[in-house]
C-alpha positions in Angstrom: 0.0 0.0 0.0 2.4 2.4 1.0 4.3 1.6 -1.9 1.6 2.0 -4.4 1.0 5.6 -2.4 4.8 6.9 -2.8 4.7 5.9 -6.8 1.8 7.8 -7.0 3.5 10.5 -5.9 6.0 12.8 -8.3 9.3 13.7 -6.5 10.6 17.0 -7.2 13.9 17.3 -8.2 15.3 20.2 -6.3 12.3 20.8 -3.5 14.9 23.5 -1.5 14.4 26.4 -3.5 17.0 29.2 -3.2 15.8 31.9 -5.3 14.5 35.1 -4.1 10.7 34.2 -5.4 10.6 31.8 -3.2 11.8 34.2 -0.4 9.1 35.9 -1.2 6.7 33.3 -1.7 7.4 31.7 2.2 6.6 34.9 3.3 2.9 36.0 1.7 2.4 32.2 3.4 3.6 33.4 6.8 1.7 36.7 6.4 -1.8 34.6 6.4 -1.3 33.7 9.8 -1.7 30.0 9.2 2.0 29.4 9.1 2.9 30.9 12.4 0.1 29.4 14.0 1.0 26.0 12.5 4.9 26.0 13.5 3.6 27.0 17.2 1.2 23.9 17.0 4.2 22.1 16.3 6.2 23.7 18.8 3.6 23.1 21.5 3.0 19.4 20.7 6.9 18.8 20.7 6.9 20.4 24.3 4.5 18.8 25.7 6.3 15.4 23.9 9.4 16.3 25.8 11.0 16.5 22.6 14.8 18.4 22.6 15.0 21.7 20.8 16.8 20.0 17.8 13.5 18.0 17.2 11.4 20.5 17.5 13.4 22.9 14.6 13.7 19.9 12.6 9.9 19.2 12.6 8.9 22.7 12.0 11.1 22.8 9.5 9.9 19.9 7.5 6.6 21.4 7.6 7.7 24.7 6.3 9.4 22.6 3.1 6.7 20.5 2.7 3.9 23.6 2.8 5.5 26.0 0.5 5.9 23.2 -1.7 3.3 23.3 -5.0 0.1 21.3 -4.4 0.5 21.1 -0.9 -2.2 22.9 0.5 -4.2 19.7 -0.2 -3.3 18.4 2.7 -4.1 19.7 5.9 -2.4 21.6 7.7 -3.3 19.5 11.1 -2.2 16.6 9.2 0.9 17.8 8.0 1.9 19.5 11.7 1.4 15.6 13.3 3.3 14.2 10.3 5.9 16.5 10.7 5.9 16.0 15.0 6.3 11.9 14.3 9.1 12.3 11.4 10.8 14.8 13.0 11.0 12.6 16.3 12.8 10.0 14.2 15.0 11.8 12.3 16.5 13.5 15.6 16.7 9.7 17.1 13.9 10.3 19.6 10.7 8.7 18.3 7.4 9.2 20.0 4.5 6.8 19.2 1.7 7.8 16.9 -0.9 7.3 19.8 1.2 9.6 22.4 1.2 12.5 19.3 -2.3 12.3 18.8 -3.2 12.1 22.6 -1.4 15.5 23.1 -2.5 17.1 20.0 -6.6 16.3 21.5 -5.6 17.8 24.8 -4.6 20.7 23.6 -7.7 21.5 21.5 -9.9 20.4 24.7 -7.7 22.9 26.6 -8.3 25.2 23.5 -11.8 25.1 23.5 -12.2 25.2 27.4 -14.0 28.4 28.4 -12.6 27.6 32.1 -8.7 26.7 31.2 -8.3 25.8 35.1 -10.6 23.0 34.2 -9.9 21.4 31.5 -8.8 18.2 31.8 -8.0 15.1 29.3 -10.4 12.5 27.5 -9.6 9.4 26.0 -10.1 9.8 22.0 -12.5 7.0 20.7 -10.9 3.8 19.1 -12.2 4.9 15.5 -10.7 8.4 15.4 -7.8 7.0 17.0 -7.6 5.5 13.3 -8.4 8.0 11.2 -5.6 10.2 12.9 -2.8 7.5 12.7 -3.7 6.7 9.0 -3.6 10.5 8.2 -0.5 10.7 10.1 1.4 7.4 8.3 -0.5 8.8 4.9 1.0 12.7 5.0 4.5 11.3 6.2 4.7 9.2 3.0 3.9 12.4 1.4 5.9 14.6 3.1 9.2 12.2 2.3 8.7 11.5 -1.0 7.8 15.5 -2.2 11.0 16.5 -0.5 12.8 13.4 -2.1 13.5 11.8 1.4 16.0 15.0 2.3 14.8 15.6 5.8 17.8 15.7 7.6 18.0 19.3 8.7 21.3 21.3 10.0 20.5 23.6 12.2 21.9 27.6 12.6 22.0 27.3 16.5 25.4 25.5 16.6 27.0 27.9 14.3 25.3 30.8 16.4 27.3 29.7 19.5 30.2 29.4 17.7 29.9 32.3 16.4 29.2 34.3 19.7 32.4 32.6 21.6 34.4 33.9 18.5 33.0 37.7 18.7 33.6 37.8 22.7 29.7 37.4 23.8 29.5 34.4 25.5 29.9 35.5 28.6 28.0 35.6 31.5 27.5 39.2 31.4 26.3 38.9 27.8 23.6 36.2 29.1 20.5 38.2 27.9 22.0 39.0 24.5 22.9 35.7 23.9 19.2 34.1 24.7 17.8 37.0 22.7 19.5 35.6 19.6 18.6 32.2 20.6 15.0 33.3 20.9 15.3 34.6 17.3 16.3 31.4 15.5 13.6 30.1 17.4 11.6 32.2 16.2 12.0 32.5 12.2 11.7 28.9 11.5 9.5 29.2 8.4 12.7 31.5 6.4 15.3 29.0 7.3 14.2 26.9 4.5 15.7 29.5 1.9 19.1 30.1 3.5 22.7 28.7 4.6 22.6 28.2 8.7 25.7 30.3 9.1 24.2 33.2 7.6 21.1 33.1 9.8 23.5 32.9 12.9 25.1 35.8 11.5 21.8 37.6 11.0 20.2 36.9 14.1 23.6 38.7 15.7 23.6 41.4 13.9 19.9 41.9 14.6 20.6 41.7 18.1 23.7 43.6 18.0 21.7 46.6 16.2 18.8 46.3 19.6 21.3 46.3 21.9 23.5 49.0 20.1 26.5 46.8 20.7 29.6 47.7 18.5 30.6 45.0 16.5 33.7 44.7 13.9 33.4 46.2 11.0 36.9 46.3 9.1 36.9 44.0 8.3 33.1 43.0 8.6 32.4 40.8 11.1 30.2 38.5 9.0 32.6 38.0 6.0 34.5 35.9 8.4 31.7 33.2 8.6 30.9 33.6 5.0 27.5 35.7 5.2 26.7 38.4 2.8 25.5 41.8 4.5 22.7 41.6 1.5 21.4 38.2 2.9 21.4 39.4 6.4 19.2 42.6 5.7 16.7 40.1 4.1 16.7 38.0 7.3 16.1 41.6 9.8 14.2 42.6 7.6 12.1 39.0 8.4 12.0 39.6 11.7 10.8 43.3 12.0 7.7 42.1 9.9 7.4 39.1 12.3 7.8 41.2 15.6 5.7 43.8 14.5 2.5 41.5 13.4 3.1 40.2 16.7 2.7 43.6 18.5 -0.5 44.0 16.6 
């Protein structure tokens, strides 16, 4: 069966697009709202899975390929965001079961939907949806693998990020709240990583931070030459993250 489903399916031969269009694209997606609210559905699933931080990138990144992807919006988005929880769990060597997944995703809805949050509490899903959910789940992950031609191993910017702060002097103790800032950054822009290089958006999450701090950083040479960033690439990025920050404010 599975089989039958992935044959059905037609790989695409480069499904990371690097192009500016495709910048672009990502973001009119984000600016409907459903991609931000997706990625922190699959943020709040992973949490409550007790899934590490790397797992939790990973998955919302898959879902961010996968989405902006042609054709995709026929599946839906709840499908996708549970496809993309169960892979990513794999992937990062920390597989949940399907049951557990969808079990979390229900409580959160009930505690969603709760008028009194203090009393919301938990229900066993019937047998029968149980189903549906794992088949959607099994269905959109053979999907989800064979659109992106099976290339869901993710690298992520927050190793390069620390690196990078121990090289510019700011990972000290006294630079604690800069440091998390950036960290909360990546975290953050999850849905734009798709389109570049992770060094570059540890180099624009710095200089973001760098500019809201108004800390001095080298500049002959450039700091981020030396990591191989382009000033033009990080503007994009800020630029990313003021739009995202200020719908937020909104």
């Amino acid at each position: 069966m599975h089989s039958q489903q992935i044959s059905q399916l037609s790989l695409d031969s480069n499904p990371l697009v690097t192009t500016r269009s495709a910048i672009l694209a990502v973001r009119r997606f984000a600016e409907t709202g459903e991609n931000l609210a997706a990625t922190k559905l699959v943020a709040e699933i992973s949490i409550l899975l007790r899934l590490p931080q790397t797992a939790i990138a990973t998955a919302q990144t898959i879902f961010t390929r996968f989405y902006c992807l042609p054709n995709a919006s026929q599946y839906p988005i709840k499908d996708v965001v549970l496809a993309s929880v169960f892979l990513a769990a794999k992937v990062e060597e920390c597989a949940r079961n399907i049951k557990d997944i969808v079990n979390v995703y229900f409580a959160i809805q009930i505690f969603n939907a709760s008028p009194n949050k203090q009393d919301a509490c938990f229900t066993d899903i019937p047998y029968d949806t149980y189903n549906e959910y794992k088949d959607a789940i099994i269905n959109t992950e053979i999907a989800i693998l064979a659109r992106l031609g099976f290339n869901v191993n993710v690298q992520h910017p927050h190793g390069f990020m620390v690196n990078y702060l121990q090289s510019l002097g700011l990972a000290s103790i006294e630079k604690k709240e800069f440091a998390q800032f950036c960290w909360n950054c990546l975290n953050d822009m999850t849905e734009i990583m798709v389109y570049f290089q992770p060094n570059v958006i540890a180099c624009a999450v710095i200089y973001y931070a760098a500019k809201k701090y108004k800390l001095a950083l080298p500049v002959v040479p450039p700091w981020w030459e030396l990591f191989d960033a382009t000033l033009e690439d990080i503007e994009i990025l800020c630029q990313h993250l003021n739009a995202l920050y200020l719908k937020d404010k909104q």
